[in-house]
C-alpha positions in Angstrom: -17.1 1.6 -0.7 -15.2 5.0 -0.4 -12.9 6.3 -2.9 -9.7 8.5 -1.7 -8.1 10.9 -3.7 -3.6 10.5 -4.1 -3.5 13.2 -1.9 -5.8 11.6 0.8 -4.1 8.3 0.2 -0.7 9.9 0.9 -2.0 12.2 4.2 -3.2 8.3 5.1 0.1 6.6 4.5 2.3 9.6 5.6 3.8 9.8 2.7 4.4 12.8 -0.3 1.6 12.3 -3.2 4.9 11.3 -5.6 5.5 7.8 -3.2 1.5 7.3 -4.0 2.0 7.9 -8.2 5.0 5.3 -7.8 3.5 2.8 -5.7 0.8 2.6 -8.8 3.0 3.2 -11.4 5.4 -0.4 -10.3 2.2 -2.2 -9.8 2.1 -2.3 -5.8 -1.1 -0.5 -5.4 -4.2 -0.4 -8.0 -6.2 2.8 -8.4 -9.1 3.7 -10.9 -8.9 7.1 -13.4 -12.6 9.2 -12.6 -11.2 12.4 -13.9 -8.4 12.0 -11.7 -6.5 8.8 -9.6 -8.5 7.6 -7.0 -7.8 4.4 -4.9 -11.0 2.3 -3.3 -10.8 2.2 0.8 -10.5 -1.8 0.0 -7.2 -1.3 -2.3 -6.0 1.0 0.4 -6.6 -1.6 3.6 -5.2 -4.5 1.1 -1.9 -2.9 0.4 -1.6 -1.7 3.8 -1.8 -5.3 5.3 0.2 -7.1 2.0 2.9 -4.1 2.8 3.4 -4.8 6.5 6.8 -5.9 7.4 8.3 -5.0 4.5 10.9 -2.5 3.4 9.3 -0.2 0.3 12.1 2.4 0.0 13.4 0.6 -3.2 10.1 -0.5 -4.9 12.0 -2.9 -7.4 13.0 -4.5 -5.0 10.5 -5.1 -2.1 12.3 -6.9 0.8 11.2 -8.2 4.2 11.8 -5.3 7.1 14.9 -6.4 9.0 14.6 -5.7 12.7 16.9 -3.7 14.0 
């Protein structure tokens, strides 16, 4: 098992370090507190897959992706 740091979880996602803190923060992503955040390379792949086609820019209120 690997452990990524916010930063490295954000570079993964492609995404600013603050979208990481609030993806924890409402509950959407689970991360462990060694000294600092860290998300497991499990959490990471399970939110990746549970997040696919859908549309995170509000994260209270998670909706499917419409196409466009």
């Amino acid at each position: 098992m690997e452990l990524f740091t916010i930063k490295e979880v954000a570079a993964k996602l492609r995404v600013n370090k603050n979208t990481v803190y609030n993806l924890i923060k409402s509950g959407h992503m689970t991360a462990l507190k060694l000294g600092a955040l860290k998300v497991t390379d499990k959490e990471l792949a399970r939110f990746i897959e549970s997040a696919s086609g859908k549309d995170y820019s509000d994260l209270e209120n998670v909706t499917e992706l419409k196409a466009v």
